[in-house]
C-alpha positions in Angstrom: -79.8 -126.7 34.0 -82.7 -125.7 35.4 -85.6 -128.4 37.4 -88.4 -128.9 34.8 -90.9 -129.1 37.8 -89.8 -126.2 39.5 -92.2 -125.0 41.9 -93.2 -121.0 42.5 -96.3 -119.2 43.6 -95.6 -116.3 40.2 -94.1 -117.2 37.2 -92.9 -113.7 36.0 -92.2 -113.9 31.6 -89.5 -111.1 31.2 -86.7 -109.5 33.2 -87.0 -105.9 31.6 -87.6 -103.0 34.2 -91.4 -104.0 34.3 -91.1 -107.6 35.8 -88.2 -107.3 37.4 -90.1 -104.3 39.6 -93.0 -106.7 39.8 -91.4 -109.8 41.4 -89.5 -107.4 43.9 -92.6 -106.1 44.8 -94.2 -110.3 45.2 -91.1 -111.1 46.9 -91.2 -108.7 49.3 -94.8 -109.6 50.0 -93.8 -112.6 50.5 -94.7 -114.5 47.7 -92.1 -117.0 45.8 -91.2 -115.7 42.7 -89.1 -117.1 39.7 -88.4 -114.8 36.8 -87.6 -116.0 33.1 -85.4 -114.5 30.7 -84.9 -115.6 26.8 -82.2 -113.1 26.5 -78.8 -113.7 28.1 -78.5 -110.5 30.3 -81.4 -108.4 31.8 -83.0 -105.1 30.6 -84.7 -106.1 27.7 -84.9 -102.5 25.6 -82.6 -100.4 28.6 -79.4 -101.9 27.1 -75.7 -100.4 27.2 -73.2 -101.1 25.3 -69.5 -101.2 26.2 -67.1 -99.8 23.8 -63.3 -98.9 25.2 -64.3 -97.4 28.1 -67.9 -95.8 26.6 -71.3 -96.6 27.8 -73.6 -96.4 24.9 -77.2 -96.8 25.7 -79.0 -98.2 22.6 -82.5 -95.9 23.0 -81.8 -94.0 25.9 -84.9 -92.5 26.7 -84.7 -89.8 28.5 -86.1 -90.1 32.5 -86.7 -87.4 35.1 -86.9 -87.1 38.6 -90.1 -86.2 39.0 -90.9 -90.0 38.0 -93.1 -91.5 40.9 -92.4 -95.1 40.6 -88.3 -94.0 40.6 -89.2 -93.2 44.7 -91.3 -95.7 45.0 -89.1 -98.9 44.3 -86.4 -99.6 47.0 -84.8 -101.7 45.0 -84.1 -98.1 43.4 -83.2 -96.3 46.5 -79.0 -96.9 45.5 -79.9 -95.5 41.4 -78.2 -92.2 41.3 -79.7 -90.0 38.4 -77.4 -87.8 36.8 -79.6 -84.9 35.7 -79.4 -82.8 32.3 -78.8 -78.8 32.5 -82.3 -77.3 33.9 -84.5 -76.7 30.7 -83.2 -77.3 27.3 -80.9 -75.6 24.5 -83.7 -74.9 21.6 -81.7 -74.5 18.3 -83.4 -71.8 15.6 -82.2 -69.4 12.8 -78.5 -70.5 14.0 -79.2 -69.4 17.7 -79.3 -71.1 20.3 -82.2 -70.5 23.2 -82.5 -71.9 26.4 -85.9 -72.3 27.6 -86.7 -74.3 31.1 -86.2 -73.9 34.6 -83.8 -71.3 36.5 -80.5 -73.1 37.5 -81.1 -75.1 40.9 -84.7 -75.6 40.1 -86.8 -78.4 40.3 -89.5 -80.2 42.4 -92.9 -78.1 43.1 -90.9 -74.9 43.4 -89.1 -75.3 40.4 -92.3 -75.7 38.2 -93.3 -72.4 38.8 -90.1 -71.7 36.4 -90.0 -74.5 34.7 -90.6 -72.7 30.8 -89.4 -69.3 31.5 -87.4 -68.0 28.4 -83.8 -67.2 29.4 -81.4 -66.0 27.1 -78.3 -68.7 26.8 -75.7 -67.8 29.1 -72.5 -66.4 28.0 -69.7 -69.5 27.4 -68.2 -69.9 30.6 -64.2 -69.1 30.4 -61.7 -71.8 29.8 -64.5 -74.0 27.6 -62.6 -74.7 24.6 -63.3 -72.1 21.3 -64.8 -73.7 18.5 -63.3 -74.3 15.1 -63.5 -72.6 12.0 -67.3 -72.7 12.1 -69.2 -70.0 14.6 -71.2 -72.2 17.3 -74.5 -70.6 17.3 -75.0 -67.3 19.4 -77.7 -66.9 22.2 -80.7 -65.2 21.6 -83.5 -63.9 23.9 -87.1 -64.1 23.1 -87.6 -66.2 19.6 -88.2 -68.8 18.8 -90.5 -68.8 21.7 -92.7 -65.5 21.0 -93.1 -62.1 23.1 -92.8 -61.8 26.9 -96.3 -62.1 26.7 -96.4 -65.2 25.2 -93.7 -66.9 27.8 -95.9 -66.0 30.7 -98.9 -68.1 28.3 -96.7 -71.1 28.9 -95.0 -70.7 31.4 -98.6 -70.6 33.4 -100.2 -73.4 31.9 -96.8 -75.7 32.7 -97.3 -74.7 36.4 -100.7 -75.2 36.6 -99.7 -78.4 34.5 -97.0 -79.1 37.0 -99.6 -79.2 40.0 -102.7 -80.8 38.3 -103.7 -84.3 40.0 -103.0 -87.1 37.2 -106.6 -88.3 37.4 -108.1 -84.8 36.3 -105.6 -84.9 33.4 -107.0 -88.5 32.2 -110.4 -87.2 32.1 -109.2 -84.4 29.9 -110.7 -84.4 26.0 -108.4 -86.6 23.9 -107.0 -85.5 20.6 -103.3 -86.3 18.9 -101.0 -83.9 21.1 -100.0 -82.0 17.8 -103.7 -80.7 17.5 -104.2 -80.3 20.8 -101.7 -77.7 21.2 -102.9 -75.7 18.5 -106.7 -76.2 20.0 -105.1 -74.9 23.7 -104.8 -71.4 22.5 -100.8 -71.3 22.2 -99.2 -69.2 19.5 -97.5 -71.3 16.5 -93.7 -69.9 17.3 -94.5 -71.1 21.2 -95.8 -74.3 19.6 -93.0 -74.7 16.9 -90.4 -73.6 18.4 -90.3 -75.0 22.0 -93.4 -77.4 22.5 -93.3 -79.6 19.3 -89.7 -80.3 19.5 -89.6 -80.7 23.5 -92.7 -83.4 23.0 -90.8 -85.4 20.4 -88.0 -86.1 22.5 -90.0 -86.3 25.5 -92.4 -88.9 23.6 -90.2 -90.5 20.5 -92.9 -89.4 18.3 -91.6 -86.9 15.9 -95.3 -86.6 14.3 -97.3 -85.8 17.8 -99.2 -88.7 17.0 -99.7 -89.3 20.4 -102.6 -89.3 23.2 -102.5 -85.7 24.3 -103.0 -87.2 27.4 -99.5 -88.8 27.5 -98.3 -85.7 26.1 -99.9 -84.1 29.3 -98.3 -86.3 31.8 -94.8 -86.0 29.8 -94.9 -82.1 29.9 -96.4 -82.7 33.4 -93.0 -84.2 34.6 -90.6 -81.9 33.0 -92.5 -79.0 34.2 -92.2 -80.6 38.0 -88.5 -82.1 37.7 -85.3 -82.0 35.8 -84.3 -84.4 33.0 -81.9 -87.5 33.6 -80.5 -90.3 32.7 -79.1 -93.4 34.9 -75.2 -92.8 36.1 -73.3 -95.4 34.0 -76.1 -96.2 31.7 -79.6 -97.1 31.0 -78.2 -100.8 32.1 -77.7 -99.9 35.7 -81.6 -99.5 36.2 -83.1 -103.2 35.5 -79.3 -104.4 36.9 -80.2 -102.8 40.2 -83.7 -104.1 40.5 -82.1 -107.9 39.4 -79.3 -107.7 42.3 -82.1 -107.1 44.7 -83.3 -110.4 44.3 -82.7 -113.5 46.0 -79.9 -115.6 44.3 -81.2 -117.8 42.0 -84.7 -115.8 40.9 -84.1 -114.8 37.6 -82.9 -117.2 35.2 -81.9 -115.8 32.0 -81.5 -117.6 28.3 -84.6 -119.5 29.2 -87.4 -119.0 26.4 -90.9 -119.2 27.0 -93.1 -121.1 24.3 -96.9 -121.2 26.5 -98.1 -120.0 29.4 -101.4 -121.0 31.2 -102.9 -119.6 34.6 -100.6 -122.3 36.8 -98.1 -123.3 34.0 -95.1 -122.4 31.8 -93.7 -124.1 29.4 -90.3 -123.0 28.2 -88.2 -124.5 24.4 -85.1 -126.3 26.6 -86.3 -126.1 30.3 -89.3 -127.9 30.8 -92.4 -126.9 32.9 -92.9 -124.7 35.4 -95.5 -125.4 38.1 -97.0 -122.3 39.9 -100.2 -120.6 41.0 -100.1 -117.6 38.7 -98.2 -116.0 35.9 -96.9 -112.6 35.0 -96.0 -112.0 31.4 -93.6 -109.0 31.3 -92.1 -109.2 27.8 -92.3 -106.4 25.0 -96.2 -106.2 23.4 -95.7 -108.3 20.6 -93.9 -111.2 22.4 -97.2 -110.4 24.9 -99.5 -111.1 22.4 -98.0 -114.2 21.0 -98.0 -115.6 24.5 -101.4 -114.7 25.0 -103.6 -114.9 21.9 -106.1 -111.9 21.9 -103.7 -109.2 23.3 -103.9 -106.4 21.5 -100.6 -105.7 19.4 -99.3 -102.1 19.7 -97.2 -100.1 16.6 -94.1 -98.7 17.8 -91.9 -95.8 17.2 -88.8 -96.5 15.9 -85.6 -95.3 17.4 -82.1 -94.6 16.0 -79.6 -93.3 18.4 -75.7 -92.8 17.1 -72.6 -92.0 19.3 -69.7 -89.9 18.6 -66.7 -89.1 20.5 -64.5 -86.2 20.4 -61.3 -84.4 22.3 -63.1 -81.3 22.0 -66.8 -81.0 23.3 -69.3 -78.2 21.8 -69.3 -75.7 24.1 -73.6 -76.4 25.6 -72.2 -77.9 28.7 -74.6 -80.6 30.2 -77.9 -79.4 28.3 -80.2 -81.0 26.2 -80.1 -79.7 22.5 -83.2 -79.6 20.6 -83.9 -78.8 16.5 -86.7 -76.2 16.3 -86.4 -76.3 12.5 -86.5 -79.9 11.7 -83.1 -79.1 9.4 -81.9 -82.5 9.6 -82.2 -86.2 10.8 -81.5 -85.5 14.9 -84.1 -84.7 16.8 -82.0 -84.5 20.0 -78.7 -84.6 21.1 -76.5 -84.1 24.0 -72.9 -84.1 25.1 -73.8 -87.0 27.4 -70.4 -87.1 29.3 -70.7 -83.8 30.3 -74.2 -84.7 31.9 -72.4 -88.0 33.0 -68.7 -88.2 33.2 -68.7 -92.2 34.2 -70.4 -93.2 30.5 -66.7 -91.7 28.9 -63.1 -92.5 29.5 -60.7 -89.1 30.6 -60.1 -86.5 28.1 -63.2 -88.1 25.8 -66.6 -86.4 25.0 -69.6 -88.8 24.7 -72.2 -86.9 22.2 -75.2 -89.0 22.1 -77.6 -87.9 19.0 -81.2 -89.3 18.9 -83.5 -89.9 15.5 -87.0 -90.3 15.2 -88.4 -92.1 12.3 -87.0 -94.2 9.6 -83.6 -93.4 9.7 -81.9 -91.8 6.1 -79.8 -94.4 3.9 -76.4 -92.8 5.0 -77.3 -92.6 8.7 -73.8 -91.3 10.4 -72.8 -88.7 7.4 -76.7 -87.1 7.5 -76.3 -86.9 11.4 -72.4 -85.3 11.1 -73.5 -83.0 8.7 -76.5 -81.9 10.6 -74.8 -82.0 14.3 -72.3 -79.4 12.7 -74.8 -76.9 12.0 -76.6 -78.2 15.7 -73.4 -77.0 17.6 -71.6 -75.0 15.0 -68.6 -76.7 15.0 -66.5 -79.2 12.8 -67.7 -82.8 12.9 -65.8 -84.5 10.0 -62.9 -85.7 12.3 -65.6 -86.7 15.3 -64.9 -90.8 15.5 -68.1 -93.0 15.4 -68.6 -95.3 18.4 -71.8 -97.2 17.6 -75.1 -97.0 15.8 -78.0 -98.1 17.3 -81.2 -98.6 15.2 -84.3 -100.2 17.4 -87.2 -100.7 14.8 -89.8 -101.8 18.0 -88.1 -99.1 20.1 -91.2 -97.4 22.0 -95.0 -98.6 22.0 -97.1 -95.8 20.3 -99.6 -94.1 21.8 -102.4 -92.9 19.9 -105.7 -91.8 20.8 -108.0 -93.6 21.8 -104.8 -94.5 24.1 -106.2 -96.2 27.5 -103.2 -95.7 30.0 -104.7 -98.1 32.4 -104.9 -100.9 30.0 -105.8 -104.1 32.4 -103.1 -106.0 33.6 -105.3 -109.0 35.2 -107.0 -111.0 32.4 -108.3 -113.8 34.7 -107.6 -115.4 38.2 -103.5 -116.1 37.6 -103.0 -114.7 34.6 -101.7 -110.8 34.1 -99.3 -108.8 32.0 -97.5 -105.6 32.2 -95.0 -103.3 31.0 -95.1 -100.0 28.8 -97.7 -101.5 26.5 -100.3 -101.2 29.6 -99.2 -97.7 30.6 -97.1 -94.7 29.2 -94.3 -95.7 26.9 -91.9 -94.8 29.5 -89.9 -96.0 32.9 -92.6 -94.4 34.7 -95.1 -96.4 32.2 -93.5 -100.1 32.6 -92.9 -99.7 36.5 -96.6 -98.1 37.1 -97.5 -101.0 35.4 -95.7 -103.5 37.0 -96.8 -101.6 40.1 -100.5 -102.6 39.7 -100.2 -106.1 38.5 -98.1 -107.0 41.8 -101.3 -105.4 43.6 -103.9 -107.7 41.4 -101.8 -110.5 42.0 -101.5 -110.1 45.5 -104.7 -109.9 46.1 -105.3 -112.6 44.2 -103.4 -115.0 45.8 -104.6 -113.8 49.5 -108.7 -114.8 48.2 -109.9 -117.9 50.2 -109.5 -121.0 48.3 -108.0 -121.4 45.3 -106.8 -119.0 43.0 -108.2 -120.4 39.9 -111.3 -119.9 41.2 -111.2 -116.6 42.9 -112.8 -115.3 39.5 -115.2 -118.2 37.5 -117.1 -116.1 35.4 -114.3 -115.0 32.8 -112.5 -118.4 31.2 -110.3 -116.9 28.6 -107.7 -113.8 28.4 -110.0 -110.6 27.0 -108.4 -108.6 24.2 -107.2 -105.8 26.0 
């Protein structure tokens, strides 16, 4: 049982990725620091599951390295990120295309590559053949246009790749899908690489989003590679908690009010400090602070299979040009990370966007066949994980510097304030640790470092 007077400079609402980040950051400042958790574990929304030896991440949204914060973090220096085939497996017409960077790429260099148009490379010997059904044969050139058209692209990601992320904020804001067809690009460039790539890259199947987010998304794929956490999305937030002094995060504690120096939880009592942090998802935000705006979401459905006999696209990501089906994305996740499966097991991880179809599993089996052309009926299913609230959307007029200080001691963060990403909820947790710090080091007291504003703004 906790002490219903406990005493702490921050109060931090919310042991997802975002205030875990921020209290390491206050910590290390010096600043006492308790964190609450209404959920029994940490990671709020970057969950695994543990299934006879799988690790099935409930969203699993996809990282990459090129993430700034990922460097930043030390609590992050021991995360190892186990990194996707370069580019991605476009599926069209029954073909399969690759389109991304040259093998070994990545970083500054590897941007200048990072949308060439390869042909897929032949099926490396001793893979196992597929079944009755052909897997789909490589293709070079469509469904990403003329070699004319590859250099387009392949030009504006490197320039893309390079461009300071304060000149691409000031950019004119549109939804990303008309903004691709106002930059020029031909519609099989568009269709058949971009749209799909963004989808996965955003969870917004309709390109809804801030073309500015779409920017900064095609920004870090052009400059990195894909990934995803060794051993699951879990390891990330479980990292960030063991860096912590023993006894800072205290989980299955619910929050019912907070105020600039208190918290009052259902079952724990008060909490006496000089400032809060709440880090919760947005709509648990805005109920703990009246004014907030709420964001939509994107929903997320994301269903694992496993199999004795992996499709034969190695460690890439597989994307559906022609929107033939429910799956927007899928991969052969154990290939890319062989911890997340037992021996002799393929993991294949299958993402939808959207409301999911009635008959979830049989749509996606049915569709994964024709995906990577081989049998699917006998593929066992692990898990399904539907996540109504899965990602905050993004729409224009998207501000991605939302303010995380609402007055002297009290601020918020997480993917709500940012991008709806890692990079988002850490960025954001990254500048509320800076406003409360320096905060806390005005003269006098905090609460009245700042006595012109009274109550939290809607923001």
């Amino acid at each position: 049982m906790l002490q219903p007077a406990y005493q702490a400079d921050v109060v931090v609402v919310g042991a997802g990725v975002a205030g875990l980040s921020a209290a390491h950051r206050l910590i290390s400042a010096g600043v006492t620091t308790a964190v609450l958790e209404a959920a029994p574990c940490v990671g709020g929304r970057m969950s695994t599951e543990k299934v006879d030896g799988f690790r099935l991440d409930r969203i699993g949204q996809l990282l990459s390295t090129a993430y700034p914060e990922l460097a930043l973090a030390p609590a992050l220096a021991a995360l190892a990120l186990r990194s996707f085939a370069p580019g991605v497996l476009v599926h069209s017409d029954g073909r399969h295309h690759r389109a991304g960077a040259q093998p070994g790429a990545g970083g500054a260099r590897g941007a200048l590559h990072a949308v060439r148009a390869l042909a897929s490379a032949p099926r490396p010997s001793g893979l196992p053949r597929p079944g009755p059904a052909s897997a789909p044969k490589a293709r070079p050139g469509a469904p990403l246009g003329t070699a004319v058209d590859q250099a387009r692209l392949a030009g504006a990601l490197t320039r893309l790749a390079t461009t300071p992320v304060e000149r691409l904020l000031r950019r004119p804001e549109l939804p990303a899908g008309r903004a691709l067809a106002a930059r020029g690009l031909p519609a099989g460039t568009i269709d058949g690489f971009l749209r799909p790539l963004l989808a996965a890259l955003l969870c917004d199947p309709e390109l809804s989003t801030s073309s500015r987010c779409a920017d900064l998304a095609l920004r870090a794929f052009a400059a990195g590679r894909l990934c995803v956490p060794e051993g699951g999305a879990d390891v990330l937030p479980e990292l960030l908690a063991r860096s912590l002094p023993p006894g800072t995060v205290h989980t299955g504690v619910r929050v019912t009010s907070v105020a600039t120096d208190t918290v009052t939880t259902a079952e724990h009592g008060e909490f006496r400090c000089r400032a809060v942090l709440v880090a919760t998802d947005g709509v648990t935000a805005a109920e703990l602070l009246p004014g907030l705006r709420v964001p939509d979401f994107h929903p997320v459905t994301v269903v694992h299979h496993t199999t004795d006999a992996p499709p034969a696209t190695g460690g890439s990501l597989l994307l559906d040009a022609d929107r033939g089906g429910p799956v927007a994305h899928t991969a052969v996740v154990s290939e890319v990370d062989p911890s997340r499966a037992p021996a002799g097991r393929a993991l294949v991880s299958s993402t939808v966007l959207g409301p999911p179809p009635a008959d979830v599993d049989t749509a996606v089996r049915i569709h994964l066949a024709r995906l990577y052309g081989v049998p699917t009926a006998r593929w066992e299913t692990l898990a399904v994980h539907h996540t109504p609230r899965a990602v905050p959307a993004m729409r224009p007029p998207h501000d991605l510097r939302r303010p995380v200080r609402l007055l002297a001691g009290l601020y918020v963060c997480g993917d709500h304030r940012d991008t709806s990403t890692v990079q988002g909820a850490l960025h954001s947790a990254h500048r509320a640790a800076r406003a409360i710090l320096a905060d806390l080091g005005a003269a006098g007291s905090l609460h009245r470092a700042d006595p012109v504003r009274t109550t939290a703004r809607a923001a």
